[in-house]
C-alpha positions in Angstrom: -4.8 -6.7 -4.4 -4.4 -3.6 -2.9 -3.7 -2.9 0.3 -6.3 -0.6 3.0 -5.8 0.7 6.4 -8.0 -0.5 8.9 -10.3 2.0 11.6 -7.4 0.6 14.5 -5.1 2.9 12.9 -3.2 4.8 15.7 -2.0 7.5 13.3 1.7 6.9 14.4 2.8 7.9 10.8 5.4 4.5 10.5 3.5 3.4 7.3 3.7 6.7 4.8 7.8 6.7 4.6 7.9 3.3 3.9 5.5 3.7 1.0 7.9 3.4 -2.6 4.2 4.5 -5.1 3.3 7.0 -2.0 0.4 5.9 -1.6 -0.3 6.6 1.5 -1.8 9.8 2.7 -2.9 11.3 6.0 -7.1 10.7 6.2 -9.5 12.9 7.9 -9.0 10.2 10.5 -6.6 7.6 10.1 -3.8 7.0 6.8 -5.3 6.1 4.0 -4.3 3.9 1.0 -4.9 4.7 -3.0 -5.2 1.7 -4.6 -4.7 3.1 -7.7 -0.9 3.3 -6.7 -0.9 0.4 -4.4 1.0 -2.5 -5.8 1.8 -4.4 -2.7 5.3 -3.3 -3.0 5.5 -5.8 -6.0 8.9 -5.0 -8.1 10.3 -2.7 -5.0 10.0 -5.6 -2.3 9.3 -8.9 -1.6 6.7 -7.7 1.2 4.5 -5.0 1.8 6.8 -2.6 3.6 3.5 -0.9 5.2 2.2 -4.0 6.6 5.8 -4.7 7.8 6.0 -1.5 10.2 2.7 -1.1 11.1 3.1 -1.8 15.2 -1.6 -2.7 15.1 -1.3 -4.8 12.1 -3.6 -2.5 10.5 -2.5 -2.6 6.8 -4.0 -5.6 5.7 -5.1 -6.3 2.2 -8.1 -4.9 0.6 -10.6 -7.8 -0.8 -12.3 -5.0 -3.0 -9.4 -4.5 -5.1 -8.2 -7.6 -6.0 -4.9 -7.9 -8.2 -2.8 -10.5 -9.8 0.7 -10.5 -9.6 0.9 -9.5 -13.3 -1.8 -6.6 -12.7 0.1 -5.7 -10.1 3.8 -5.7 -12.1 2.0 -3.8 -14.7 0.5 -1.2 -12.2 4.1 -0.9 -11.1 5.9 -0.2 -14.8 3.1 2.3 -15.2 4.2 4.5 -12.2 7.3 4.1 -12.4 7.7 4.9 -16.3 8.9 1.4 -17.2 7.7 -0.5 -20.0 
């Protein structure tokens, strides 16, 4: 599943470099994450790097887009021109 950003975001900014789909963008409030180019870092890393450097635990994942592992390997061939 994808992952979201919760409202205890402290827009510190770690999360959005770390991204390898760029999914993350800068919200009218906190970061936000498009989980139409979330994979959970699935065939970059073996964690989710934004979860891993977020200092409020605030990346967490997002129930309302749930993903297989498969789904989420084929989301990554797909932006990342694999096939």
């Amino acid at each position: 599943m994808a992952y979201k950003i919760t409202e205890e975001c402290i827009n510190c900014g770690a999360c959005e470099p770390e991204c390898p789909n760029q999914a993350i963008s800068v919200g009218d409030e906190i970061y936000i994450i498009d989980p139409e180019k979330c994979t959970e870092c699935v065939g970059h890393f073996d964690t989710s790097q934004c979860a891993a450097v977020c200092p409020v635990d605030c990346c967490v994942p997002d129930p309302d887009h749930k993903e297989s592992q498969e789904e989420l390997m084929k989301k990554y061939k797909r932006l990342t021109g694999q096939s």
